[in-house]
TORNU-703791 format. One record per residue (C-alpha): residue number from 1; residue in one letter; y negated, x negated, z negated. Coordinates in nm, 3 decimals, always signed. Layout:
<recs>
+-----+---+---------+---------+---------+
!   k ! r !   north !    east !      up !
+-----+---+---------+---------+---------+
! NUM ! A !       Y !       X !       Z !
...
+-----+---+---------+---------+---------+
</recs>
This chain:
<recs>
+-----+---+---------+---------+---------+
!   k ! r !   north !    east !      up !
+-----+---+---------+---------+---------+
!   1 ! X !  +0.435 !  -2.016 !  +2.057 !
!   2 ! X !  +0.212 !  -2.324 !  +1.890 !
!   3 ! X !  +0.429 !  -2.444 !  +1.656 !
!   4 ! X !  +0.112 !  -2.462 !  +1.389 !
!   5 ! X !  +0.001 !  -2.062 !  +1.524 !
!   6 ! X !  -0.163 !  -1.876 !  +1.237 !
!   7 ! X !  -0.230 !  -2.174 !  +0.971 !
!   8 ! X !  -0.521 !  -2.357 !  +0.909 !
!   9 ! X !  -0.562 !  -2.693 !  +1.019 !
!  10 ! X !  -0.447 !  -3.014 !  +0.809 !
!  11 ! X !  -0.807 !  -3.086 !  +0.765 !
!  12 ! X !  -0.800 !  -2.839 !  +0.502 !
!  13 ! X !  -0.597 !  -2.693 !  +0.216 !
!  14 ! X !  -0.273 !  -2.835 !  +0.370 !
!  15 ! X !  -0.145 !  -2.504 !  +0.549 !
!  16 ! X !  -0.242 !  -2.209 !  +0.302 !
!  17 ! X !  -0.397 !  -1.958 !  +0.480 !
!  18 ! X !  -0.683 !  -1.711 !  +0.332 !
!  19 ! X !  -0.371 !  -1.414 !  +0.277 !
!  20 ! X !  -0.187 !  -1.686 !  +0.071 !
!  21 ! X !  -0.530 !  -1.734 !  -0.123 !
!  22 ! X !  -0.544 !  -1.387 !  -0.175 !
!  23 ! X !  -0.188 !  -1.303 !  -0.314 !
!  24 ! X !  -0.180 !  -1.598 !  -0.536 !
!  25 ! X !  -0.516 !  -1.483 !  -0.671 !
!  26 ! X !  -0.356 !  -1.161 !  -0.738 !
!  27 ! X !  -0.095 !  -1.287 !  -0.894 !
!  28 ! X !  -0.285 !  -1.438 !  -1.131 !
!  29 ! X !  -0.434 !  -1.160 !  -1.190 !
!  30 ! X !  -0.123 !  -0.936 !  -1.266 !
!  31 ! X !  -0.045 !  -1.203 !  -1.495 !
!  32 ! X !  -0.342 !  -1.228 !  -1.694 !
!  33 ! X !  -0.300 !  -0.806 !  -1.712 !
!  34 ! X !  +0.020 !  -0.927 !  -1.870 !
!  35 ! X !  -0.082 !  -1.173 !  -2.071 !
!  36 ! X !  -0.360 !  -0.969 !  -2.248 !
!  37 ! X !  -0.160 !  -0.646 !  -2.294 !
!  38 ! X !  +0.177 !  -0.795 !  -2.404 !
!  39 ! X !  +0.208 !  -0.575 !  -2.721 !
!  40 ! X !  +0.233 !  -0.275 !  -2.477 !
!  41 ! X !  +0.392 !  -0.382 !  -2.152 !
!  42 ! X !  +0.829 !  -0.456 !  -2.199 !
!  43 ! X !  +0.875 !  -0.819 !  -2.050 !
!  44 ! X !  +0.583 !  -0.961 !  -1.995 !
!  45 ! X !  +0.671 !  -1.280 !  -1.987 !
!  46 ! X !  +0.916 !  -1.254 !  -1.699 !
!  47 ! X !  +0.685 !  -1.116 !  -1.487 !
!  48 ! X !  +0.432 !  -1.393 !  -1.552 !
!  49 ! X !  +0.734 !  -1.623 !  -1.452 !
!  50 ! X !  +0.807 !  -1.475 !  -1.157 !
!  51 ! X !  +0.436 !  -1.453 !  -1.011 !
!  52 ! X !  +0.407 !  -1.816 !  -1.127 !
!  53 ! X !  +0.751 !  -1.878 !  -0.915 !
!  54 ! X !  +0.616 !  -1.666 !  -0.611 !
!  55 ! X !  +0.318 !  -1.836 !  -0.603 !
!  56 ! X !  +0.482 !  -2.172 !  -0.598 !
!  57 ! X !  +0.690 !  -2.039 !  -0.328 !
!  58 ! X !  +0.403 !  -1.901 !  -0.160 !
!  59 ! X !  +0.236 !  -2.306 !  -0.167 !
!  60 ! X !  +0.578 !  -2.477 !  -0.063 !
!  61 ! X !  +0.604 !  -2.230 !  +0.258 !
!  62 ! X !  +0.266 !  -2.243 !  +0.383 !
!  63 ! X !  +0.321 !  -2.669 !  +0.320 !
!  64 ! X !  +0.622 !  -2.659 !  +0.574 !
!  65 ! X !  +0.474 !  -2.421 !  +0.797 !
!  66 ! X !  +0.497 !  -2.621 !  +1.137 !
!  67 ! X !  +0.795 !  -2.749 !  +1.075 !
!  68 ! X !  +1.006 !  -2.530 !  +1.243 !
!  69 ! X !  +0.934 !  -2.186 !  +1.417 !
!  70 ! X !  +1.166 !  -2.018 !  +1.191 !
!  71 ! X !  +0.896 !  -2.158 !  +0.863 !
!  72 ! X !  +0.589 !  -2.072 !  +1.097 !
!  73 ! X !  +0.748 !  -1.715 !  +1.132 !
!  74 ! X !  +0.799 !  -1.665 !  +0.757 !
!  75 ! X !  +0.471 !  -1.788 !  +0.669 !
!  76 ! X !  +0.326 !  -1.529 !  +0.895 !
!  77 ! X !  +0.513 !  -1.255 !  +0.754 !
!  78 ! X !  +0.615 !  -1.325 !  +0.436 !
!  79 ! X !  +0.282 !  -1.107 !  +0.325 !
!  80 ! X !  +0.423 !  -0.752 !  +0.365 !
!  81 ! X !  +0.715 !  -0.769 !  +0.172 !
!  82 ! X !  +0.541 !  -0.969 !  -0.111 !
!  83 ! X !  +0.255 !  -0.713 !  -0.168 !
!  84 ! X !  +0.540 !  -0.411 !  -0.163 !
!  85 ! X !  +0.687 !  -0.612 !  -0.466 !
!  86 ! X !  +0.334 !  -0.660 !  -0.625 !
!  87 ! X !  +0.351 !  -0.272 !  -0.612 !
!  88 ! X !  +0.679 !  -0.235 !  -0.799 !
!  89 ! X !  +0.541 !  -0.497 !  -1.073 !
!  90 ! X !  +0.272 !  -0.210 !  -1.138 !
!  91 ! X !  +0.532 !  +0.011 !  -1.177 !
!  92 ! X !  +0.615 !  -0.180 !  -1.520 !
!  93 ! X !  +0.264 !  -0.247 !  -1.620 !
!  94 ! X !  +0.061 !  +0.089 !  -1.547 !
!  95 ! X !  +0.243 !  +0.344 !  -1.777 !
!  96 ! X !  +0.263 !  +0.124 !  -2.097 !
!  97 ! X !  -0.091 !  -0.021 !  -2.046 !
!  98 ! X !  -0.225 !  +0.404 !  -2.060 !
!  99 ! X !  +0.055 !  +0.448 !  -2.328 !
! 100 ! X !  +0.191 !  +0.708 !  -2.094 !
! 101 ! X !  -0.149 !  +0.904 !  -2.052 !
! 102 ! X !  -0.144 !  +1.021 !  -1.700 !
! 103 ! X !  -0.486 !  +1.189 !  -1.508 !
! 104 ! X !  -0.351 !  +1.437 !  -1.339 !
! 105 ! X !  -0.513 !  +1.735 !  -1.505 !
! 106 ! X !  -0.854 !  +1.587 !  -1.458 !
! 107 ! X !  -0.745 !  +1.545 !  -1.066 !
! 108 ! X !  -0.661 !  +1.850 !  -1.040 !
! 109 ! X !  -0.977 !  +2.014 !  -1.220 !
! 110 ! X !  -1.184 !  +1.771 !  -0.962 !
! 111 ! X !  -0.958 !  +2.022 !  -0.671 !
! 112 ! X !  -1.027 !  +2.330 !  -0.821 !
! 113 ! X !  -1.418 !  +2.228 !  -0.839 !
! 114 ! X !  -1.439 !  +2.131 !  -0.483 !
! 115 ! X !  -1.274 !  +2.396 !  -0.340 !
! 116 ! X !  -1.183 !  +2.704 !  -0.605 !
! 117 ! X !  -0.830 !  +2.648 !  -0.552 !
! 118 ! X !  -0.509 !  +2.396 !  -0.571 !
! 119 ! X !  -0.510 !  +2.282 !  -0.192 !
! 120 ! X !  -0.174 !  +2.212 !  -0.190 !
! 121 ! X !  -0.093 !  +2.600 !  -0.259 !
! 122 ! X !  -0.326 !  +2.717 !  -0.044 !
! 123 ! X !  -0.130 !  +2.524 !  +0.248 !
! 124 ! X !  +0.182 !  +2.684 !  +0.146 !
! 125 ! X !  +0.085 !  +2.983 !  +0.370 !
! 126 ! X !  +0.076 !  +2.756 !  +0.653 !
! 127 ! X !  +0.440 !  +2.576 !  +0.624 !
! 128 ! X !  +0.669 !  +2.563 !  +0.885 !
! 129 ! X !  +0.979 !  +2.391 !  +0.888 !
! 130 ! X !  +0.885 !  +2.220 !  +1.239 !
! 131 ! X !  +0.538 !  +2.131 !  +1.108 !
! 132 ! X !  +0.680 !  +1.966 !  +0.809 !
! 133 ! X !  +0.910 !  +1.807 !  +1.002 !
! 134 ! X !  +0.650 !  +1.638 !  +1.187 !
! 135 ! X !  +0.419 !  +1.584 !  +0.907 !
! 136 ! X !  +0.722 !  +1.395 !  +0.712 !
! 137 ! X !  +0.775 !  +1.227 !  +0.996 !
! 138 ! X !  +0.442 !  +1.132 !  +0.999 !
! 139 ! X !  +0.361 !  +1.014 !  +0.690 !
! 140 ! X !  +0.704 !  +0.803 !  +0.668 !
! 141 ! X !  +0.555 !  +0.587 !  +0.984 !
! 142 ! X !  +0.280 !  +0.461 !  +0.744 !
! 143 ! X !  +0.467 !  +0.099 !  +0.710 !
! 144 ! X !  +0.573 !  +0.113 !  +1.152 !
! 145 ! X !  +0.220 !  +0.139 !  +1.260 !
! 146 ! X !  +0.121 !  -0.150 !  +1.072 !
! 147 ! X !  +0.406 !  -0.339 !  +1.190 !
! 148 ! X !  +0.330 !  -0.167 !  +1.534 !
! 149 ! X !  -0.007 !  -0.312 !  +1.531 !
! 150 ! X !  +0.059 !  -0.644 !  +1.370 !
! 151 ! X !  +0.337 !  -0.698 !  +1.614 !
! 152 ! X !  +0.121 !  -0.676 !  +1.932 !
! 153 ! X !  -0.147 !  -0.881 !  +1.780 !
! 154 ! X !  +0.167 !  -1.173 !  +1.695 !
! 155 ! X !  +0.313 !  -1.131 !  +2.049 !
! 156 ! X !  -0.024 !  -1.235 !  +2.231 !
! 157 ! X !  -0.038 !  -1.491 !  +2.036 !
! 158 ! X !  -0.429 !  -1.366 !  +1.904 !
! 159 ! X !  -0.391 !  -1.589 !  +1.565 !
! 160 ! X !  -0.762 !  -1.516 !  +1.461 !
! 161 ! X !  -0.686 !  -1.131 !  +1.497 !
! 162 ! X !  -0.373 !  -1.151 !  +1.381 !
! 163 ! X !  -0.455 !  -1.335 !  +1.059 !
! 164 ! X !  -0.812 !  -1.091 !  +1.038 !
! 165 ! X !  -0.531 !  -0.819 !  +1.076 !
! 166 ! X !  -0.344 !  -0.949 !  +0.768 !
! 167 ! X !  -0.604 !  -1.073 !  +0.516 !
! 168 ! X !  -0.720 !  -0.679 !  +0.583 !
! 169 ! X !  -0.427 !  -0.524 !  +0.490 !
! 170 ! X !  -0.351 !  -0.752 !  +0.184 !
! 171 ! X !  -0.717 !  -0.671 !  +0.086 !
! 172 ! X !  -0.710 !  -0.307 !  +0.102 !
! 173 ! X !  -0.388 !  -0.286 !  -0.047 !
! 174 ! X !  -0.408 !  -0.445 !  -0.357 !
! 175 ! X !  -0.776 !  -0.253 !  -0.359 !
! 176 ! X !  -0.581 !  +0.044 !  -0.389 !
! 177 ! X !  -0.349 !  -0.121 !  -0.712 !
! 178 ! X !  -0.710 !  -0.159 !  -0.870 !
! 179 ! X !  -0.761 !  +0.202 !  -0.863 !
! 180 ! X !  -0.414 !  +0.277 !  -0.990 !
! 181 ! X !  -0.489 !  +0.100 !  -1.350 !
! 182 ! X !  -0.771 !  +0.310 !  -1.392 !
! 183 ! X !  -0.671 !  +0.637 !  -1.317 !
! 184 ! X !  -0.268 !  +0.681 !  -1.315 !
! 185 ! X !  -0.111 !  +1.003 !  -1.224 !
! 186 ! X !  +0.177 !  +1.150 !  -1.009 !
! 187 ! X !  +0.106 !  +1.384 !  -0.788 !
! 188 ! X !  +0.112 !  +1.777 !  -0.723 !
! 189 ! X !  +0.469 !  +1.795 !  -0.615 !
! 190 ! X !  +0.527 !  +1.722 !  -1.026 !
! 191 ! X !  +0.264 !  +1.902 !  -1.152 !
! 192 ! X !  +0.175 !  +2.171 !  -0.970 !
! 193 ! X !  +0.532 !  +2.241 !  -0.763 !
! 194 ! X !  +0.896 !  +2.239 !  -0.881 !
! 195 ! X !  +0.975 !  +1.894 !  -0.734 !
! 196 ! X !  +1.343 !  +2.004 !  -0.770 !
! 197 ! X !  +1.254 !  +2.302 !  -0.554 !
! 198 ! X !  +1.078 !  +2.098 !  -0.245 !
! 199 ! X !  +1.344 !  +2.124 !  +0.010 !
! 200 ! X !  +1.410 !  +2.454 !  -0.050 !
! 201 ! X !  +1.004 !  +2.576 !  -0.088 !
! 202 ! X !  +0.895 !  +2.318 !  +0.189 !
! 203 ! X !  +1.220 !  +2.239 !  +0.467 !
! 204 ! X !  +1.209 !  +2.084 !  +0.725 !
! 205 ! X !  +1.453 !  +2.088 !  +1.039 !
! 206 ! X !  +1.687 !  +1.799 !  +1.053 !
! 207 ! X !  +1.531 !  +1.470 !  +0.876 !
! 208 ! X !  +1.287 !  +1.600 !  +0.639 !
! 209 ! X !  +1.561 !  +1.570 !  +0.324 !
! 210 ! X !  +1.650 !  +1.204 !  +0.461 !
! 211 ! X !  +1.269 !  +1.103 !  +0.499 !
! 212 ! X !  +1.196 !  +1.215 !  +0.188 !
! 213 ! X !  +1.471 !  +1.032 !  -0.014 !
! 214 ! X !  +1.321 !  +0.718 !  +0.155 !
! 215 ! X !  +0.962 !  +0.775 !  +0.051 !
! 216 ! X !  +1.093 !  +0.848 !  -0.271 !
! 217 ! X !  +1.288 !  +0.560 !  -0.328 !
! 218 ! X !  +0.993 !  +0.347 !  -0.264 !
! 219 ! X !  +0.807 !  +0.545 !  -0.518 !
! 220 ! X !  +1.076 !  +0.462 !  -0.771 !
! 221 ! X !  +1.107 !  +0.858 !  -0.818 !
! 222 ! X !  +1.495 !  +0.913 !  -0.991 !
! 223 ! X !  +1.711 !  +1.144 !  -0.793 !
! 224 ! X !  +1.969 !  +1.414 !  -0.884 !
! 225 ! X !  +1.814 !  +1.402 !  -1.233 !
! 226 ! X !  +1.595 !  +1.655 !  -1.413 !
! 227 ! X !  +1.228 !  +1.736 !  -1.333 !
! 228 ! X !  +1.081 !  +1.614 !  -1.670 !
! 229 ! X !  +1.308 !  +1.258 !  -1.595 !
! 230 ! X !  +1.165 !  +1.257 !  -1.251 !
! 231 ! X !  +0.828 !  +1.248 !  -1.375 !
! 232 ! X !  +0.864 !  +0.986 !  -1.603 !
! 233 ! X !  +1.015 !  +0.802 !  -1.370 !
! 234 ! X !  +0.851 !  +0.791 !  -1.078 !
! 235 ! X !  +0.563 !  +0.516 !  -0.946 !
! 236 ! X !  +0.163 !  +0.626 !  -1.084 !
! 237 ! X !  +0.037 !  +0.528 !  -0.743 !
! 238 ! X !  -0.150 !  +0.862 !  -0.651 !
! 239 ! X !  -0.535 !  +0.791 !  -0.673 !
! 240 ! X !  -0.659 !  +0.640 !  -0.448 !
! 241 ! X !  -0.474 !  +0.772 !  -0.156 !
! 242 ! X !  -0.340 !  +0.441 !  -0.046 !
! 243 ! X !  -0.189 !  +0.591 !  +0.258 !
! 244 ! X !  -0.496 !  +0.747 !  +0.331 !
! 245 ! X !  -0.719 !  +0.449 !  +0.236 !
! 246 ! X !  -0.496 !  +0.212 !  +0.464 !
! 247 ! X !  -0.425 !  +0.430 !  +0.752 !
! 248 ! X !  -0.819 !  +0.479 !  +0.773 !
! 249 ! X !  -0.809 !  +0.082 !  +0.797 !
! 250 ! X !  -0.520 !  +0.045 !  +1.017 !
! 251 ! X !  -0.721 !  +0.316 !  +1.291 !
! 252 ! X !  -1.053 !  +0.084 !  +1.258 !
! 253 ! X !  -0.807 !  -0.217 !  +1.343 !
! 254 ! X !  -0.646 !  -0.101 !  +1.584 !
! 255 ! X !  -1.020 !  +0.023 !  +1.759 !
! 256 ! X !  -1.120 !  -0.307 !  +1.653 !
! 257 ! X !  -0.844 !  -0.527 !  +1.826 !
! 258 ! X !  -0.856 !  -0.226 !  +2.111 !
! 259 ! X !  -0.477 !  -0.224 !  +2.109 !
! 260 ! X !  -0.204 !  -0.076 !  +2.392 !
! 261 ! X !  -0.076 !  +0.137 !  +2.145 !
! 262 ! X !  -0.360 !  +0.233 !  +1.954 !
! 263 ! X !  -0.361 !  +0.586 !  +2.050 !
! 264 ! X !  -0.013 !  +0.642 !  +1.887 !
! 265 ! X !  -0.198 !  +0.485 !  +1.598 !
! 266 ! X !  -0.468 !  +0.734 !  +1.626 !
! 267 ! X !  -0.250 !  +1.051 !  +1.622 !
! 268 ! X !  +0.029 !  +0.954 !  +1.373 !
! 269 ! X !  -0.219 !  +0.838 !  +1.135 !
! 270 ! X !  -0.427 !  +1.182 !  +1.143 !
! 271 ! X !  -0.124 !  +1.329 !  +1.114 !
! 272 ! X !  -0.036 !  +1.110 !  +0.846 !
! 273 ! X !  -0.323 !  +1.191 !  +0.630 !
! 274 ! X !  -0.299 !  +1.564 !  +0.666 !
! 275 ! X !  +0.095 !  +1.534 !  +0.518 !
! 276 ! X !  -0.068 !  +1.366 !  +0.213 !
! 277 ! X !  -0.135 !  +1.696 !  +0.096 !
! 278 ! X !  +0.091 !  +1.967 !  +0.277 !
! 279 ! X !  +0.390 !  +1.700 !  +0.127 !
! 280 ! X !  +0.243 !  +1.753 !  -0.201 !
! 281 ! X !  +0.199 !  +1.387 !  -0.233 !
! 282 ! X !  -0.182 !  +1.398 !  -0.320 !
! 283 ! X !  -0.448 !  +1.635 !  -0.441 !
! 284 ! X !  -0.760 !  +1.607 !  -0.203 !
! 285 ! X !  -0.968 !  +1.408 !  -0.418 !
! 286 ! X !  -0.767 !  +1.134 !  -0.377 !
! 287 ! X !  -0.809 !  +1.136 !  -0.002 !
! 288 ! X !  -1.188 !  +1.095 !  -0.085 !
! 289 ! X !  -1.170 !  +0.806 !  -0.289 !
! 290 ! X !  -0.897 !  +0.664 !  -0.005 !
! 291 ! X !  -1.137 !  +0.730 !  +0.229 !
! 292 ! X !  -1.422 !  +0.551 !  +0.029 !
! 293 ! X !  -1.196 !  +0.278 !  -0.084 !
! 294 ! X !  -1.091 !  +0.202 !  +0.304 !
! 295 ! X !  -1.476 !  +0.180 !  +0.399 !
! 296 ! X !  -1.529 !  -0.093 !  +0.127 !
! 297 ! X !  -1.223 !  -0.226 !  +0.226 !
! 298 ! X !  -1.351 !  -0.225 !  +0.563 !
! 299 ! X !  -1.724 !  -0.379 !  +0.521 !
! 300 ! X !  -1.582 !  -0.646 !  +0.242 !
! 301 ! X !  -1.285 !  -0.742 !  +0.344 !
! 302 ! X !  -1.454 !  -0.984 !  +0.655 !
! 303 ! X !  -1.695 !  -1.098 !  +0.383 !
! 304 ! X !  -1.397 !  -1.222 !  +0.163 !
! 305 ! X !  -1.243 !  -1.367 !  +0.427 !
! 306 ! X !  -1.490 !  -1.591 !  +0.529 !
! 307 ! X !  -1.541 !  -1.703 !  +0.187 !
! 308 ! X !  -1.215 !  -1.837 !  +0.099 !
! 309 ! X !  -1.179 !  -2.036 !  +0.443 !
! 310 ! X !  -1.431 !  -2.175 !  +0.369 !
! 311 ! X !  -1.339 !  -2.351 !  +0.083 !
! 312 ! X !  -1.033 !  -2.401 !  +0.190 !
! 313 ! X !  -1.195 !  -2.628 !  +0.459 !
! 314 ! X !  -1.372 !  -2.774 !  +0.199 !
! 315 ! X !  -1.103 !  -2.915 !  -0.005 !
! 316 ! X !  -1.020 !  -3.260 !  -0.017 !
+-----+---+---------+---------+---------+
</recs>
C-alpha cells in the first residue's frame, strides 16, 4: 500500500485530510457549546481540554502520516472511534443544557397524529421471538456494515472513495448530534414500555439479551437498576434516527461505490431500520427526520467536501 495512501499531498495543509478538518471543527464547536453554557453543564472545562488535546492529537497524526504504515493506518481510521467519543461528550452536555426537559411527549403526540396509534404497540401483535432475534441482530450490525463497506473500499486501495466514504460518515453523524441538542428524548422502550419488562414482553431466542446489553451500553443506559434510574441515565440520542439516517447513507454508498457486498448491506440495513421501532428504540417520526437528515447528508456532504480541500490546497 502507498505509504502516503489516503492524505493529501505536502503541497497542502501538511497531511490533514478534509475528515480531520471536520472533527476538529466539531470540536470546536462542542467546546464553544461548553464554553457558553458553563453555568449549566458539570465540567466544562475538562471537556474543552480534552477536545483541545484531541485536536492536537488529531494535527500531530495526520503530520506523521507517511512515516510508517502503522501512522498511515491510524490516520485512516482513527475517525470512527473519535466521533463515538464525540457522542459520549453529548451525553454530558445535552441533559443540563435542556435542564433535564426531555421531548418525548411531543414525539409521541407527532405518532399518534400520523397514524392514530403508538406504533411501537401496534407491532407488539406481530412479535416473535425469531423475528426479534433477527431484528436485534440486525440493528446491532449498524457499526459492521460500515466497517464492512469501509474495509473493501481500504483493501483496493480506492483512496478517493475511501476518504469520500469517510468525510460522509463523519458528516452525517455529527448531523445527527445537531438534532440531538434540539430535541432530546429517550425513546418508547422508557416511555411507553416497561424497559425492565423487555426481555420478558419482547424475547428473543438465544442472543437477543446479550445484543441488547451491548446496544445499551453504548447508549450509556444503567443496568440492574430501577426504571426511573434507567431513564435518567441513559444517552438523549433518539431524534433523529441516527441509525436510520446513517444506514440510509451507508445503502447510497455502498450503490455508489457498487460494492461486492453491497447486497448484505442492502438487506441488513432494511432490516435494521424496521428494528428501530419493533426494538422500541424509536417512535416513527424519528425515522422521518433520519430519513430527511440522511438526504441532506447525502446532497451536502460532497459539497462540504470539496470546500475544505480546497483550502486546504490553498494554504501556504
Amino acid at each position: 500500500m502507498n505509504r502516503r495512501s489516503f492524505v493529501l499531498s505536502r503541497n497542502g495543509c501538511p497531511g490533514l485530510s478534509s475528515s480531520d478538518i471536520l472533527i476538529i471543527t466539531f470540536a470546536a464547536i462542542l467546546s464553544m457549546i461548553n464554553i457558553a453554557f458553563h453555568e449549566r453543564i458539570p465540567n466544562w472545562w475538562l471537556m474543552v481540554l480534552i477536545n483541545i488535546g484531541a485536536s492536537a492529537a488529531i494535527v500531530a497524526i495526520a503530520r506523521l502520516s507517511g512515516k510508517s504504515w502503522f501512522l498511515t493506518f491510524i490516520h485512516d481510521w482513527y475517525p470512527p472511534p473519535v466521533v463515538f467519543f464525540s457522542f459520549k461528550e453529548l451525553y454530558y452536555m445535552i441533559k443540563p443544557i435542556h435542564f433535564g426537559q426531555d421531548y418525548d411527549g411531543l414525539l409521541i403526540a407527532i405518532d399518534q397524529w400520523l397514524f392514530g396509534l403508538n406504533p411501537t404497540e401496534w407491532l407488539m401483535q406481530y412479535a416473535q421471538p425469531w423475528i426479534t432475534e433477527i431484528l436485534q441482530i440486525a440493528y446491532t450490525s449498524f457499526y459492521f456494515l460500515f466497517i464492512l463497506l469501509g474495509y473493501e473500499l481500504y483493501r483496493r486501495q480506492q483512496k478517493e472513495e475511501f476518504a469520500s466514504f469517510m468525510f460522509t460518515c463523519v458528516y452525517g453523524f455529527f448531523l445527527s448530534y445537531i438534532g440531538y441538542f434540539f430535541l432530546p428524548a429517550v425513546g418508547p422502550r422508557f416511555t411507553l414500555h416497561d424497559f425492565s419488562a423487555l426481555d420478558q414482553e419482547l424475547p428473543g431466542v438465544l442472543l437477543t439479551p446479550w445484543l441488547r446489553w451491548f446496544v445499551n451500553a453504548g447508549g450509556s443506559v444503567p443496568m440492574g437498576v430501577p426504571d426511573e434510574i434507567a431513564l435518567a441515565g441513559t444517552q438523549r440520542d433518539v431524534f433523529p434516527s441516527g441509525h436510520t439516517m446513517m444506514t440510509i447513507v451507508l445503502m447510497v454508498l455502498a450503490s455508489r461505490f457498487k460494492v461486492s457486498n453491497r447486497r448484505v448491506i442492502y438487506v441488513l440495513g432494511i432490516l435494521l431500520i424496521i428494528a428501530t421501532v419493533y426494538q422500541r428504540y424509536h417512535y416513527v417520526v424519528d425515522l422521518i427526520a433520519g430519513a430527511v437528515f440522511a438526504a441532506l447528508c447525502i446532497v451536502t456532504a460532497p459539497k462540504a467536501q470539496q470546500f475544505i480541500t480546497a483550502r486546504l490546497r490553498q494554504s501556504p
